[in-house]
C-alpha positions, 0 to 999 in steps of 0.5 A: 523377783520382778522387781529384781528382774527389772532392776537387772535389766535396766542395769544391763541395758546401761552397761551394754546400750540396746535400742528398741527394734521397732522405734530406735529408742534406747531401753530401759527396764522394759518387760519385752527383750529388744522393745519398747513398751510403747512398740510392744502395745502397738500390737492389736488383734486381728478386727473385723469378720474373717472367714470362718474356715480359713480366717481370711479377712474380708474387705467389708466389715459387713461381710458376715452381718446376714451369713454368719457362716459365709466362707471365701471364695478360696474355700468354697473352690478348694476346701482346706484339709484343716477344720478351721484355722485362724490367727490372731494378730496382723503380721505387721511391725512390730509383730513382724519384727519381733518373729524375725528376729525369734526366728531368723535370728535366734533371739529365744529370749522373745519366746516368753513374750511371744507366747503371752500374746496367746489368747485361749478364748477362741480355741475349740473345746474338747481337744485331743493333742497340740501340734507345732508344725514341723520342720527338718532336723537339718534346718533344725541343726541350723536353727537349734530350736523350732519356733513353732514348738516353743510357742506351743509350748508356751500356749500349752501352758494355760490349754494343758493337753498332749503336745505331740512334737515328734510325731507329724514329721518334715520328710525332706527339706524344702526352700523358704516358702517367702519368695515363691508363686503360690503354684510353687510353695504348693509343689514346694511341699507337696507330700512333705509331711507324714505321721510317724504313729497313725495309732495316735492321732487317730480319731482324734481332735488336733490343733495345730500351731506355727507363728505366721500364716501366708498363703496356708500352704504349709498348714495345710499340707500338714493337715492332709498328712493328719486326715490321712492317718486318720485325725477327726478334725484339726484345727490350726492356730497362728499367732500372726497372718500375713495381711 
């Protein structure tokens, strides 16, 4: 069936010429829909020590060699709502370029290969429910699809634990978070979510899922909506943060 896949594709591409969104270079029967092999492998993990709560890089590789459990500045000031959070990938090309056109775009057919770059050997144990973050129905008639949802989707696949997408809701909707001061995404989104059935997040040990990291602003606003109903810990997970 691969093979057949493949064969499709590079006929496809013969057809109806499509270039690599990351190097220009015109496609053939590579696996990733928009690019290249050689772009696709160009995606490497986040390296080196990172906060332990919020994930944050730190500037010396040596930061965490004699404090394991040493944490930022941000967080020793303001202490996140969420348990811990961290990501996995750099948020640049052709990372970057292949969420834009998942999820500016509408290119859905990058999902499969989005969601494969999941890795499960950092999660935490014993979890309870997954959560995508949410967003308005009415930028969702806009979008026709939640980006976070679909790669939770694909994660959930190899975690296999409840995946809760109707129950952390959006209450209004609220402007791009890209082009705002960190004062302004944090009243952008101030009491922008709630739990629609406390009953089941109570106590309980949730991860939390969306595709980019900025400023965390929007994980943890939807963190506090959790706690507040009553969730034990939760834990948030990104496939990619701004660095």
């Amino acid at each position: 069936m691969q093979g057949l896949t493949e064969a499709f594709r590079r006929l496809l591409n013969i057809v109806l010429p499509v270039e690599c969104a990351g190097c220009g270079a015109a496609l053939s029967g590579d696996p990733v829909p928009f690019f290249c092999r050689s772009c696709w492998a160009d995606i490497s993990p986040i390296d080196g020590p990172v906060c332990p709560r919020c994930g944050r890089p730190f500037a010396s590789p040596m930061a965490l060699t004699f404090s394991p459990d040493h944490i930022c500045g941000s967080c020793r000031k303001k202490p996140p709502a969420y348990t811990k959070a961290w990501s996995l990938y750099p948020y640049t090309p052709p990372l970057r370029d292949a969420l834009r056109l998942f999820k500016y775009r509408g290119k859905v057919a990058l999902a499969e290969a989005l969601g494969n770059l999941w890795h499960t050997s950092s999660m935490p144990e014993h979890l309870d429910l997954v959560i995508p973050v949410p967003i308005h129905p009415s930028r969702l008639r806009e979008r026709e699809f939640n980006q976070a949802l679909l790669l939770a989707d694909r994660l959930n696949r190899t975690l296999r634990r409840p995946l809760s997408f109707d129950n952390l809701i959006r209450l209004r909707p609220t402007v791009p978070q890209t082009d705002l001061s960190r004062s302004a995404r944090l009243k952008n989104l101030r009491r922008a979510f709630a739990v629609q059935r406390p009953n089941d997040v109570r106590e309980k040990r949730i991860l939390l899922i969306d595709d980019v990291f900025t400023t965390g602003t929007t994980v943890n606003e939807c963190a506090k909506a959790l706690r507040k109903a009553g969730a034990a810990d939760v834990y948030v997970c990104t496939l990619a943060r701004t660095i």
